[in-house]
N, C-alpha and C positions, 0 to 999 in steps of 0.2 A: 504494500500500500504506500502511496506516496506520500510525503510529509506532509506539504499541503492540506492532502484530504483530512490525513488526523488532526491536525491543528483546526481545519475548520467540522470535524466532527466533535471533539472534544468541547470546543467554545458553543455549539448549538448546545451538547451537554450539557455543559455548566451552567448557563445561563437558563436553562430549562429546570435545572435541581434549583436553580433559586429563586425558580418562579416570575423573573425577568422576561418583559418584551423586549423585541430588539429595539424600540422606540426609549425605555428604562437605559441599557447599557448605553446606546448612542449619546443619549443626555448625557448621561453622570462621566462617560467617556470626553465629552467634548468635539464627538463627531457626527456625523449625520447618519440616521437612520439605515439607511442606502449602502453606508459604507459595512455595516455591520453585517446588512443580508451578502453582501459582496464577498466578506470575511467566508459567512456559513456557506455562502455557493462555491468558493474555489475562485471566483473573479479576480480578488485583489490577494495578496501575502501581507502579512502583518508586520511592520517593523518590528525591532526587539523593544524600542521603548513602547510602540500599542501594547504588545505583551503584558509586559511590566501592569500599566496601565490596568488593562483587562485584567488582569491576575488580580491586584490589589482591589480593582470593583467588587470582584465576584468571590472574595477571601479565597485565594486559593495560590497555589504556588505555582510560577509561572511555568515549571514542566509538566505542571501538569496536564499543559497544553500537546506535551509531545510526547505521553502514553498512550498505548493500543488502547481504546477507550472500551470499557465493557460493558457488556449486550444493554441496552436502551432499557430504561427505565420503563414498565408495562404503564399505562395510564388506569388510574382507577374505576373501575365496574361503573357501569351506568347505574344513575338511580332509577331504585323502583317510581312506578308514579304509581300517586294515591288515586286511587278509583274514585269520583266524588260517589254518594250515595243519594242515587234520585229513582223518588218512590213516588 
């Protein structure tokens, strides 16, 4: 797998475990929306200072950008819906 992809697999990661929009990291990053989804699609490569940056948004250590990232967090169970009761 190419570096790239893991860095921008890992950053959709992270930023998914912490319950961030890409619109949240761009803010607090200082860049635009656009550039982040550019990050997660493979488009742009991240300087080492984005890293940095990104790592300290998301508490996390910046290699953790460039670990085999593992299997995707499942999303939780759809809620039941309550039946109204019409009598």
């Amino acid at each position: 797998m190419k570096l790239k992809t893991v860095v921008a697999q890992n950053l959709r990661r992270l930023r998914h475990i912490k319950g961030m929009s890409q619109e949240e990291l761009a803010e607090l990053a200082d860049v635009y929306r656009t550039y982040v989804g550019h990050l997660e699609r493979e488009i742009h490569s991240p300087t080492v200072d984005m890293l940095e940056k990104l790592a300290e948004i998301l508490d996390v250590a910046p290699t953790d950008f460039f670990t085999n990232p593992p299997p995707p967090i499942p999303p939780p169970p759809p809620r039941k819906r309550r039946r109204s009761q019409s009598r």
